[in-house]
C-alpha positions, 0 to 999 in steps of 0.5 A, a space after each residue: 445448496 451448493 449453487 449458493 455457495 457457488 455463486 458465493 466463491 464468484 463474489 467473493 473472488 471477484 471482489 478480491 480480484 477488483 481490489 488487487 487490481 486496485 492496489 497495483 495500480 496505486 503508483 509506489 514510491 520513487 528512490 530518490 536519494 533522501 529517506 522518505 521519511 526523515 530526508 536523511 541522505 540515502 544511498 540511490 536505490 534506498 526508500 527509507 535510511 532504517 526499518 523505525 522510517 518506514 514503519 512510521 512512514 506506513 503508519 503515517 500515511 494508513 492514518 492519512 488514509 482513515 481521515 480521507 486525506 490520501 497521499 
């Protein structure tokens, strides 16, 4: 039984593994001087001018990803 749950553990870690390494190498957000969100002017090494811009910003796009528009 234990080779099952063995095999099991590789599968499982490999998927996660695979995954991860998706997920860094998905480019990440520039500091480019604007919220990215609202375009408000920010200091240079800002992403986002308040915590409701990035949430919304995270909201946004984790809906742009279920309709298979990613961006």
């Amino acid at each position: 039984m234990s080779d099952h749950i063995d095999n099991t553990d590789k599968i499982i870690f490999a998927e996660v593994a695979r995954w991860l390494a998706a997920v860094r190498r998905r480019p990440g957000l520039v500091a480019h001087g604007c919220c990215h969100y609202c375009d408000e002017a920010l200091a240079p090494a800002l992403l986002f001018c308040n915590v409701d811009c990035r949430d919304d910003y995270e909201k946004e796009q984790a809906a742009m990803i279920r309709a298979g528009r990613a961006g």
